[in-house]
Structures are given as structure tokens and as C-alpha cells.
Legacy VTK file of the C-alpha trace (Angstrom):
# vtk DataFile Version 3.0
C-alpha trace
ASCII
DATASET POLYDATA
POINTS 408 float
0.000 0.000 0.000
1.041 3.522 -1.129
-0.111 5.939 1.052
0.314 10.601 -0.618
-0.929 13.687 1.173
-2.363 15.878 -1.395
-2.103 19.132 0.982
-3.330 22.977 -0.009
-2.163 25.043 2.334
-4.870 27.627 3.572
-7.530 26.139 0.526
-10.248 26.869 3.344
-12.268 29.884 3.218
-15.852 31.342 4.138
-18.429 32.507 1.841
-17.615 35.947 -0.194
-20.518 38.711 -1.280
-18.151 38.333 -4.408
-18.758 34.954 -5.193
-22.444 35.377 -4.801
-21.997 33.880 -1.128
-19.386 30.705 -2.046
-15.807 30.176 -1.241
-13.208 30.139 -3.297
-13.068 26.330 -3.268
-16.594 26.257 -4.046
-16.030 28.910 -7.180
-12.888 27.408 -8.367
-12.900 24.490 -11.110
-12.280 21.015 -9.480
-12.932 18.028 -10.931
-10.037 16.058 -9.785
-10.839 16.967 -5.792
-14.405 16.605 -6.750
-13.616 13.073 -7.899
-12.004 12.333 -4.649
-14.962 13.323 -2.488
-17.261 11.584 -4.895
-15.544 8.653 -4.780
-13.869 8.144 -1.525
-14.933 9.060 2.195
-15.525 12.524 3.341
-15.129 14.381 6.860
-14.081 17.418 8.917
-11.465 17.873 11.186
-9.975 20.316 13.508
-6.084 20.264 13.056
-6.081 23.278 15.384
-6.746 21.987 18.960
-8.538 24.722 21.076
-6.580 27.386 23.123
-3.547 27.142 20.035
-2.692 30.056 17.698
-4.420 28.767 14.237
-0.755 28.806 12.376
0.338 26.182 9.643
3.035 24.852 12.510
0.202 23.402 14.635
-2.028 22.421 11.851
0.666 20.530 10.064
2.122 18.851 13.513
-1.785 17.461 13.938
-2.248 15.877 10.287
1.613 14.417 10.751
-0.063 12.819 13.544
1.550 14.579 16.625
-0.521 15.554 19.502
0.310 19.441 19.623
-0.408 19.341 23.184
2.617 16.758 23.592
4.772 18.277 20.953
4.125 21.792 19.743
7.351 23.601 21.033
6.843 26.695 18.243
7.433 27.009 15.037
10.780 28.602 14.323
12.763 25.370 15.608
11.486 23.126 12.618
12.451 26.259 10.225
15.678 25.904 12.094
15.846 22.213 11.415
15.033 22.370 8.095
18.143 25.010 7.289
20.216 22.436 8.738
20.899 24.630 12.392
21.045 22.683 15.459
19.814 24.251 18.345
21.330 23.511 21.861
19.571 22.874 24.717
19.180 26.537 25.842
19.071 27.936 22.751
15.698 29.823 21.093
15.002 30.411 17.383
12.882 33.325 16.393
11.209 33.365 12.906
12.734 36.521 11.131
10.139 38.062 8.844
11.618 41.015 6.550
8.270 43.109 6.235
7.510 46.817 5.146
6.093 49.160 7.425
4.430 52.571 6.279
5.231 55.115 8.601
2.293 57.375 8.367
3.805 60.759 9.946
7.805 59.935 10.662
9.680 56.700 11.470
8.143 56.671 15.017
6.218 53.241 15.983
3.317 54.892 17.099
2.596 55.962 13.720
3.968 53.057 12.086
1.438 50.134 10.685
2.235 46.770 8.982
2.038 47.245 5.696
3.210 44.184 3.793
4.218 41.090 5.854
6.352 39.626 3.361
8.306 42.853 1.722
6.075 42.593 -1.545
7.370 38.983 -1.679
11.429 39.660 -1.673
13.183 37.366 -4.125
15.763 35.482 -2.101
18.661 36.631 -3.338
18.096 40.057 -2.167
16.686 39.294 1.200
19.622 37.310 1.848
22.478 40.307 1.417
19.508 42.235 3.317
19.722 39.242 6.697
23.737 39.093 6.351
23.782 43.135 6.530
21.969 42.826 9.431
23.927 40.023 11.158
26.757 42.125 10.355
25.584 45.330 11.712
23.413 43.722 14.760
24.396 40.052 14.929
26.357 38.925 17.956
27.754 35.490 19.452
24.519 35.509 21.305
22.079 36.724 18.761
22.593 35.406 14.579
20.603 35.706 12.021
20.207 33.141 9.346
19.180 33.854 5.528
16.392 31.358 5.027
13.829 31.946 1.696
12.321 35.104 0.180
10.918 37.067 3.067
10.872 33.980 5.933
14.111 33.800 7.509
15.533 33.142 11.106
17.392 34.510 14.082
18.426 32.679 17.223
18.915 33.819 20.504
21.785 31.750 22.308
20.596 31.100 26.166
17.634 33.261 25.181
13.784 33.673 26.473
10.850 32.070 24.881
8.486 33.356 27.550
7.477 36.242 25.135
4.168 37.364 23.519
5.210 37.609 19.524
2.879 38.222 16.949
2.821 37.023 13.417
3.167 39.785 11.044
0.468 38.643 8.720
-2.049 38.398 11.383
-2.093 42.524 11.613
-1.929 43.570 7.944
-2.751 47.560 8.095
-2.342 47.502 11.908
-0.913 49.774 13.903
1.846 48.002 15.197
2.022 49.585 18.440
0.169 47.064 20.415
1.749 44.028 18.926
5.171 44.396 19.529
6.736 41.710 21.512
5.671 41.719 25.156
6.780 39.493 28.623
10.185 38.382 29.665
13.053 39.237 27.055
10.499 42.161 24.462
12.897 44.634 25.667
15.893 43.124 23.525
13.444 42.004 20.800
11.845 45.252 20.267
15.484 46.912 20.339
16.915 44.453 17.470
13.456 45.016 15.251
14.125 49.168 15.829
18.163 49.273 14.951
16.958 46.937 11.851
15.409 49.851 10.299
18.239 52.432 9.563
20.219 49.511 8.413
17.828 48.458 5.770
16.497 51.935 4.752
20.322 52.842 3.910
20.989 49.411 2.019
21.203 49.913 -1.919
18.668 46.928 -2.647
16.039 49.060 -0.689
17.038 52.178 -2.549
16.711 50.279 -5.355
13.472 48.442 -4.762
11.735 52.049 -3.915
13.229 54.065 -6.889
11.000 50.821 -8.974
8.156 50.939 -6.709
8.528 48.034 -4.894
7.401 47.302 -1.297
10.491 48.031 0.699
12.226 45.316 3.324
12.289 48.281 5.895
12.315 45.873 9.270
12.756 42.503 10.332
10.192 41.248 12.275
10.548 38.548 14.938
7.897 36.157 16.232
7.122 32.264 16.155
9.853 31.631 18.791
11.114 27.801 20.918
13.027 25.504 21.583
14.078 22.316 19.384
11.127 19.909 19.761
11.380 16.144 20.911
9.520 14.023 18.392
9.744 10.430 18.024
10.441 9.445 14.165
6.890 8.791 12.184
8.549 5.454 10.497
9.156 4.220 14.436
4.724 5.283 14.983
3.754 4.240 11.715
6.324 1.625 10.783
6.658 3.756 7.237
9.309 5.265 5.407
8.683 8.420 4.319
9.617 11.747 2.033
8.097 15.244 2.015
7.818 17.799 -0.316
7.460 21.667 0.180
9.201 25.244 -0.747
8.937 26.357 2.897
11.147 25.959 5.866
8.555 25.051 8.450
6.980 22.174 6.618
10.368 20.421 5.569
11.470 21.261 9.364
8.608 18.950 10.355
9.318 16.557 8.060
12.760 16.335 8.982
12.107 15.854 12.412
10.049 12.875 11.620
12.382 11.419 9.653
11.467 11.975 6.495
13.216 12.804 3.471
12.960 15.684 2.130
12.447 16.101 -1.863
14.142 19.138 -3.548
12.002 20.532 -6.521
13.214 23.275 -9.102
11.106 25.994 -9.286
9.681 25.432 -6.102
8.809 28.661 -4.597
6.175 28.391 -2.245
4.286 31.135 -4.156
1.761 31.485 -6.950
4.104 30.918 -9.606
5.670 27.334 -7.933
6.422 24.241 -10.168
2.891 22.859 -9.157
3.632 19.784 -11.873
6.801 19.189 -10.795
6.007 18.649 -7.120
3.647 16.009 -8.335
6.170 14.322 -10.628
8.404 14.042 -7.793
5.793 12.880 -5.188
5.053 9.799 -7.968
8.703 9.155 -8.309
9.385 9.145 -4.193
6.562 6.466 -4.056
8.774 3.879 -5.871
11.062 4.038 -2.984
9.040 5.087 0.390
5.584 4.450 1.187
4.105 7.385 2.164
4.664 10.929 0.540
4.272 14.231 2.190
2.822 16.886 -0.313
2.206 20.169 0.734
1.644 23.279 -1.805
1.879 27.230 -0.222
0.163 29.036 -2.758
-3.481 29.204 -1.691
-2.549 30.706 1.410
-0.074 33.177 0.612
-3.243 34.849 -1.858
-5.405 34.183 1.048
-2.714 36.493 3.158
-2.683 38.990 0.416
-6.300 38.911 0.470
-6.719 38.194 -3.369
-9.899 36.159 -3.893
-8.632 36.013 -7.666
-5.323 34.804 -7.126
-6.719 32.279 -4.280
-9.273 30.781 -6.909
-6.214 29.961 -9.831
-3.901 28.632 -6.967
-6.763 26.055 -5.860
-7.475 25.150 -9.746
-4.019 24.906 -10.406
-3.618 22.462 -7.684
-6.355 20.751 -8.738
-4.917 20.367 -12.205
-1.517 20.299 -12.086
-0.856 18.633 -9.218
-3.957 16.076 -8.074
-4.924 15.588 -11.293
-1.242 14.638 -12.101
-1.199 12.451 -8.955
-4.121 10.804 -9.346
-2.967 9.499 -13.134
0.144 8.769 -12.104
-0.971 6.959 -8.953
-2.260 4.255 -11.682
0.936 2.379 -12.252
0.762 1.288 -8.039
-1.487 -1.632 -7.528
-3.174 -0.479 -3.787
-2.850 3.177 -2.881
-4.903 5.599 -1.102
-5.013 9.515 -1.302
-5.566 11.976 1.670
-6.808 15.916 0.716
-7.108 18.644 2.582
-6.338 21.953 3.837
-4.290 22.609 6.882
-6.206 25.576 8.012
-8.540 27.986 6.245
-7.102 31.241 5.714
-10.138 33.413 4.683
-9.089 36.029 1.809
-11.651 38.643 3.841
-9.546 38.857 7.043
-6.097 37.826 5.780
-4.964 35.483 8.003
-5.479 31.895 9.534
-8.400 30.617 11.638
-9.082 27.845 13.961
-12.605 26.239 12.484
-12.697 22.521 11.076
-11.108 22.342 7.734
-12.685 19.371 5.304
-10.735 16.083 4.196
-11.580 13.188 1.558
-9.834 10.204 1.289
-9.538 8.103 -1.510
-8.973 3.889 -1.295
-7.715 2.823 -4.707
-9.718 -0.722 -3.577
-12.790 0.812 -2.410
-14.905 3.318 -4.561
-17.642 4.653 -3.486
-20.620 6.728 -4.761
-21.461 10.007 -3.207
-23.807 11.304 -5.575
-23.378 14.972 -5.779
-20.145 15.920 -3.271
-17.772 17.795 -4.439
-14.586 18.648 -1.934
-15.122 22.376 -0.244
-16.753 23.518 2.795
-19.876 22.238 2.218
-18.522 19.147 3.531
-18.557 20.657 7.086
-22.474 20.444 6.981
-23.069 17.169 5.886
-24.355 15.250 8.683
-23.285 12.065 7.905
-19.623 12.560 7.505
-16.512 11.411 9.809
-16.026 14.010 12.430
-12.334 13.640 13.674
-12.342 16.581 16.802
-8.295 15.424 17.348
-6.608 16.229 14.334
-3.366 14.076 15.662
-5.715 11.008 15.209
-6.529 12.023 11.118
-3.454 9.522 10.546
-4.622 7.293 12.556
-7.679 6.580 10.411
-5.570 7.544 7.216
-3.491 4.684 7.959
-5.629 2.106 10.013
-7.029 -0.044 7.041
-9.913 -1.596 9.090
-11.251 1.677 10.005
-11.540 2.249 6.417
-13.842 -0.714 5.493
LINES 1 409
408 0 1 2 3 4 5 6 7 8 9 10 11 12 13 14 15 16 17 18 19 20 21 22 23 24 25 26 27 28 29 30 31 32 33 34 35 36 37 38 39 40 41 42 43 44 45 46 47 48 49 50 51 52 53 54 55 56 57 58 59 60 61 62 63 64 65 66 67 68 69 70 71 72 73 74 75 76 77 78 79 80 81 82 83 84 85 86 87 88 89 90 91 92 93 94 95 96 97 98 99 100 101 102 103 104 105 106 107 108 109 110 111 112 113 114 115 116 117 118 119 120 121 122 123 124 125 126 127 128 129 130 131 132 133 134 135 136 137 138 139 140 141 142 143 144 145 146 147 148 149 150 151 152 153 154 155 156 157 158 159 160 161 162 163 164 165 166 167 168 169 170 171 172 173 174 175 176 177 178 179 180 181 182 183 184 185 186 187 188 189 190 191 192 193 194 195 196 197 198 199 200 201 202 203 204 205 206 207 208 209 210 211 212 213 214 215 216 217 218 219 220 221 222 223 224 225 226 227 228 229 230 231 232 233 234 235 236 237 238 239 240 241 242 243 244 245 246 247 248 249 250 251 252 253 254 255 256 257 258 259 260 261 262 263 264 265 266 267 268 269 270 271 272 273 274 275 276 277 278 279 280 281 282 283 284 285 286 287 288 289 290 291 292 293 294 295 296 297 298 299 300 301 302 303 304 305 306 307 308 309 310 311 312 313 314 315 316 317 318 319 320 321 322 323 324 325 326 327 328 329 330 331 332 333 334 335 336 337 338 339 340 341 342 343 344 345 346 347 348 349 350 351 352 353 354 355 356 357 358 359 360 361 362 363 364 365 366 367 368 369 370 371 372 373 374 375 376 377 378 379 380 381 382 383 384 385 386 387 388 389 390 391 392 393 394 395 396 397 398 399 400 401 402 403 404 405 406 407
């Protein structure tokens, strides 16, 4: 048995005046997820377990099967993992966001909201002379920064505090950020290190450059997401299967590697709009001739959710569809028994920009059992079905992914 994750990150929405009252799942074209919910077993499940921030660490931790309660030790340790850092035991790693802010009246944070939490999407190559400047200029043997990808990139804080309130920038998109700078034990070093950021990125010739072509400066780095390394036990020693993962950003990979997976490396993966949605597919059908379960998780959805483009969110979902389940699902055909879980890891609703904490749907697909559900198709209409599975622990979604009997 050959077991793939099909796995759009932030697919999930609510109904849109714009759409007539649908989603973007329910507007977009999908006959390849359709035929998935049509033909295989439907549900709902809550990957964010209440009392957690709704963020794609959590969610992702649940559907790997790890209780976040048990586990969850924040999400800038797997990012560190997956950039090949080893953290000590008293070391913290602090998700480094390069953002713009618009100072409305003069460079003073009380006038100063969050404009663009990703710097208008920095390609990496620039944001990475932007991270060493700042290492350079700010770094220390107790505080480094690491270039990661585009605007997601890391610092850690040697014998450093993780018994701080941090924000994610993307949760306060036109926000004054006055009330969401980092608060508790250790926000008086944090918010220092954000403020002597500024000068050195306003004077650095890539941000003279990206103004003078009316681009979204990187005018601050923004930290948040902060921990410790986690202690997981390896998925192949829960699940007694060998594994690979594939994904353009840090956190994901992190949490594969910490499983024990390997992790797939796909050109023109760029966990944005324009990644190589085909060639994550090809690669997922090629890992499955030498593991048995692949990991396949796709950005793009989410990042138009953050950017609040219902548009953009609606040709990310139909290009998953297409390119890379309907790729799957053909290519699956050469594997005698195999079976298919889709979903979302979270919804990230286009109207408010950032994640939320509901039940997200899920199909999955038995390559030995068919079924006929007359009618479904896979959005959020699944949620109010009444006879669905309801799974209230998203840790235990594996469970029943992998348990055959439960299937039957």
C-alpha cells in the first residue's frame, strides 16, 4: 500500500458577497478533488486543537499525527531544522520576517502600521544580502541571524527567552503596530533588534533600489514564532513507514525532517503562486517507488489568502487541482493499492487575511474501495453534511488515514 498527502495550504475559506456567497473552493474548477470526495470518504477535522494560535506549525504537527499538546514547542525550531541549524539545549530560534512598514507621519512606531508582511514577496537573493547586513551590523555570538527563503528567515537567541508574547506579522496587515510588539520576559531586547533593523535596511542599496522601482520596501525585520528544538519520536518508528516530504517552505520540511522523512528538492519550487505545481507532483510519484508514504504540501493558496486576493486564491486552488492532483491521481495508476488523503491545513479566509481555527474538510480516496457520493464535491460544504466522519483530534486524522480496518 502507497499511502500521498495531497495538501493545499490555507484552501479553506468562508463565503464571499463576491462569489455570490461561495468560497473560493466552491467557485474554483475542481474536478479532480471533486472526484475524490465523490468517490472516496468525506469528513471534517480540527487540526487546530482549542486554546492554540491557528498557524500552519500546529495544523501541520496534527495531520503528521503529533498531539500538539505533547509536541508543539513553536514554530521557528522546525524552520531551524530544516536550514540544517542545530539548536542547543538553551538555545531559542525566532522566525525573522523582513516586512515593510508605512510610517504614516515619521519613522516613530506609534505611527507606524504593517504594511506588507512579506516585503512585496522579496526574491531570495536580495533578502539574503539584506539578513547578512543585518547580522553584520546587529548580529552577535549571542544573537545570529540566518538567511532562510524570500521574506521567511531566522534569528536565534543563544541562552535566550521564549516566555514572550510575539505576533505574526500577517495576522495585523494595516495595523498599527504599536500594540503588537513583543511583550513578557526578554520584548525589551526584541523590540530593540526590530528598531536598529530599520536604519540599516532603509540605507541598504537593494532598498534604494526596490523604492526608486516601486517596490514594497524590506524596511524591518520582524521577529515572532519563537522555541526551543522539539522532541519528536520518528513517524517510520509510529507508523512503521518510510517516508519523504515535499514543500518550498522551511517550516513544513522542518517537520518533516524531524520525523524522519526525506525531504524532496524541486526546481522551481517557490512556495508562491508561480511554484512548479507539476513538478512537485512528478516528484511525489517518483518518491513512491522508494518510500511508502509521501508528504505533499503546496503554499500558494494561502499566501493569496494572506494577500487577500480572492482572484489569485481561486487559480492557486485550480491549479492544484490540475496540475498537481490531477497529475497524482494518473500517475498513482501504475501502483497496484494506494490511497489519497486531501485537505487543507487551516482555512485562511481572503476577507480577514490570516489563519483561523474552524474545522477544515478532508476526503480520502482507497484505490480498492470506490464509493458513490452522488453529488459531493470537496469544499466547505462538507462541514455540513451530517453524515460525515467528524475527527475533533486532528493528531488522530493519521490514525484513520493509515488504520485499514477503520476504512472498510
Amino acid at each position: 500500500m502507497k499511502y500521498i498527502i495531497l495538501l493545499g495550504d490555507g484552501m479553506a475559506d468562508r463565503p464571499l458577497k463576491e462569489l455570490g456567497g461561495r468560497t473560493c473552493l466552491q467557485a474554483a474548477r475542481t474536478p479532480n478533488m471533486d472526484k475524490i470526495a465523490s468517490e472516496g470518504i468525506t469528513g471534517q477535522v480540527r487540526t487546530i486543537p482549542h486554546g492554540f494560535p491557528p498557524g500552519s506549525d500546529v495544523a501541520n504537527l496534527s495531520i503528521f499525527g503529533y498531539n500538539p499538546v505533547k509536541y508543539y514547542s513553536g514554530r521557528a525550531p522546525l524552520e531551524a531544522a530544516s536550514m540544517g541549524l542545530k539548536l542547543g539545549r538553551e538555545d531559542v530560534a525566532y522566525r525573522c520576517n523582513l516586512v515593510t512598514l508605512k510610517f504614516l507621519n515619521s519613522k516613530n512606531e506609534d505611527a507606524a502600521v504593517m504594511d506588507d508582511y512579506s516585503a512585496g514577496h522579496i526574491p531570495t537573493k536580495e533578502a539574503a544580502l539584506l539578513i547578512k547586513k543585518i547580522n553584520s551590523k546587529i548580529g552577535s555570538s549571542k544573537f545570529i541571524f540566518y538567511p532562510g527563503i524570500s521574506y521567511r528567515h531566522l534569528m536565534v537567541w543563544k541562552g535566550g527567552r521564549d516566555k514572550v508574547q510575539c505576533t505574526p506579522p500577517h495576522d495585523i496587515i494595516g495595523k498599527k503596530i504599536t500594540n503588537y510588539l513583543p511583550r513578557g520576559n526578554g520584548n525589551k531586547v526584541l523590540r530593540l533588534l526590530m528598531e536598529e533593523s530599520r536604519d540599516i535596511l532603509l540605507a541598504h542599496p537593494i532598498n534604494k533600489k526596490r523604492m526608486n522601482a516601486g517596490l514594497k520596501p524590506a524596511n524591518s525585520i520582524w521577529l515572532w514564532g519563537q522555541g526551543r528544538k522539539p522532541a519528536m519520536p520518528e513517524f517510520k518508528d509510529k507508523y512503521g513507514l518510510k517516508g519523504a516530504l515535499i514543500s518550498a517552505v522551511d517550516l513544513t520540511k522542518g517537520l518533516g525532517i524531524s520525523a524522519g522523512f526525506e525531504i524532496i528538492k524541486v526546481k522551481g519550487a517557490t512556495g508562491y503562486l508561480d511554484t512548479n505545481y507539476s513538478g512537485k507532483a512528478r516528484a511525489a510519484l517518483n518518491a513512491l517507488k522508494k518510500v511508502d508514504i509521501v508528504y505533499l504540501h503546496v503554499e500558494a493558496p494561502d499566501e493569496a489568502g494572506h494577500n487577500g486576493d480572492i482572484k489569485a486564491k481561486i487559480q492557486a486552488i485550480e491549479d492544484f487541482d490540475s496540475k498537481v492532483v490531477g497529475t497524482v491521481l494518473k500517475g498513482l495508476k501504475k501502483f497496484k493499492d494506494y490511497r489519497i488523503l486531501l485537505l487543507p491545513d487551516h482555512a485562511t479566509p481572503v476577507k480577514i487575511r490570516t489563519h483561523t481555527d474552524e474545522p477544515v474538510p478532508f476526503a480520502i480516496y482507497d484505490s480498492r474501495i470506490k464509493r458513490k457520493n452522488k453529488g459531493a464535491a470537496f469544499n466547505e460544504s462538507i462541514l455540513k453534511q451530517k453524515r460525515v466522519v467528524t475527527i475533533d483530534k486532528g493528531y488522530k486524522l493519521m490514525d484513520y488515514f493509515i488504520d485499514i480496518s477503520r476504512l472498510t
